[in-house]
N, C-alpha and C positions, 0 to 999 in steps of 0.2 A: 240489226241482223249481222251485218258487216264487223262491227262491233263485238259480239260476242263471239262471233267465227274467230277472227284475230288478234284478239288483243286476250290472246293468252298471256298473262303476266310471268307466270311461274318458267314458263317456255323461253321467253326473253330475256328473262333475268338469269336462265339455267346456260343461254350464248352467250352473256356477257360473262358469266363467268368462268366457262370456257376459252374466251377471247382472254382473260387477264391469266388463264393456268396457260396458254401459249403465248407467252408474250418470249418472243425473239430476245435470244440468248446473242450479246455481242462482243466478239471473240477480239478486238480491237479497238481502238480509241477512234472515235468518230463523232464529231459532233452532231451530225443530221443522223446517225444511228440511232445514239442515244434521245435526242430529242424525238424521233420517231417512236421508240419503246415509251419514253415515257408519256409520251400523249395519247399512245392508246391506252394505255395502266390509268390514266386521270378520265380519260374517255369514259370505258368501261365502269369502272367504280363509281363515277358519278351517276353511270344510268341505272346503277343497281341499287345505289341510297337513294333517286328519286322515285323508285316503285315501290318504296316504303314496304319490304317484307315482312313478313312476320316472326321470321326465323332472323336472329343472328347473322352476319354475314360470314363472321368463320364459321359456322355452320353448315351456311349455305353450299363452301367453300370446299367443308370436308368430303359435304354428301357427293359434290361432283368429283372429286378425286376418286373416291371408293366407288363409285358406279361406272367409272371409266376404265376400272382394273375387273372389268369381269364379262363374260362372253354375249355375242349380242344376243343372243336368246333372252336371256337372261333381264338385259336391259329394255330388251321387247316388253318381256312378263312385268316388270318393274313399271314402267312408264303406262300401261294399260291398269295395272292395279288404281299406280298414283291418282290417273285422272278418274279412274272410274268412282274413288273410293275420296279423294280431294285430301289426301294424305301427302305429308311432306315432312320433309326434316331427317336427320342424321339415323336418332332412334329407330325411325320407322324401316329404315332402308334396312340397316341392321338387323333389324328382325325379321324383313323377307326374306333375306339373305341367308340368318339362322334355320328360316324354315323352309327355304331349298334347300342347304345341305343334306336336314335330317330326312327328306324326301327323299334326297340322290341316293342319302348312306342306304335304306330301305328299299329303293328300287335293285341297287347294287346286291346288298346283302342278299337277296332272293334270287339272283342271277348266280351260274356257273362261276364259281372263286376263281377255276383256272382262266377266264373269260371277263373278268374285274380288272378292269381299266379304268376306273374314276376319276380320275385324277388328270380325265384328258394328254395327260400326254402319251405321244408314241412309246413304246418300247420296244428296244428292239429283239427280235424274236432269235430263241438259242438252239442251236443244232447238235447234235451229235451222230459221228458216224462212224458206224462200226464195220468192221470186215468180217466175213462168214469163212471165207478160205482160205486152205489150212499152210497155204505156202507163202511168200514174203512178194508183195509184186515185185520190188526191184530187183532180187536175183533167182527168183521163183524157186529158191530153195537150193539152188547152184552153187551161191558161194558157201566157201571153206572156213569163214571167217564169221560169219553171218549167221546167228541162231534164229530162225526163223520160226 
């Protein structure tokens, strides 16, 4: 029971290779740096070719790069798919991916255009203003120089 509850493989093998896309960038010559960086890089990779995947390990490699570039929703919806459905690999990710867009493009396209913001980001919003009255405020029509 213990057993099946934690020894999720796929899970283990998705921190390790998380652990080797953060390995500490060393901005100086340092011998315990360097020997530090490089023993978790030997660390890590070894415990990923001992869980004998079934996937490639650039593969493996890619799919956590591209699933780390996108919003947690998203990764939420992804990760309940994966296990519910025991799907995995670069392909697959790419194609939920595909088929959230064309869902968002759809949800968007039916919504208010002036109200489309898809694209998640801010923007910032444009004003203009106009005056109604027929005199100049700074010389309220006073100065001789001044066509107001």
């Amino acid at each position: 029971m213990l057993r099946d509850r934690y020894s999720n493989d796929s899970l283990i093998a998705a921190a390790h290779v998380k652990s080797l896309l953060s390995l500490p960038v060393i901005n100086k010559q340092s011998a315990t740096d360097l020997r530090a960086m490089i023993n978790q890089f030997q660390s890590n990779l070894n415990a990923i070719k001992a869980f004998d995947l079934s996937l490639p390990l650039h593969e493996v490699l890619l799919s956590q790069i591209l699933i780390e570039h996108v919003d947690d929703v998203t990764i939420k919806q992804w990760e309940i798919k994966a296990v519910s459905q025991g799907i995995t690999g670069l392909e697959a990710i790419i194609k939920f991916l595909e088929g959230k867009r064309q869902a968002l493009e759809l949800i968007y396209a039916s919504q208010d255009p002036r109200n489309n913001n898809s694209s998640g980001v801010s923007k910032p919003t444009k004003h203009a203003y106009v005056t109604t009255h027929s005199s100049c405020v700074l010389c309220r029509g006073s100065h001789p120089l001044h066509r107001c």
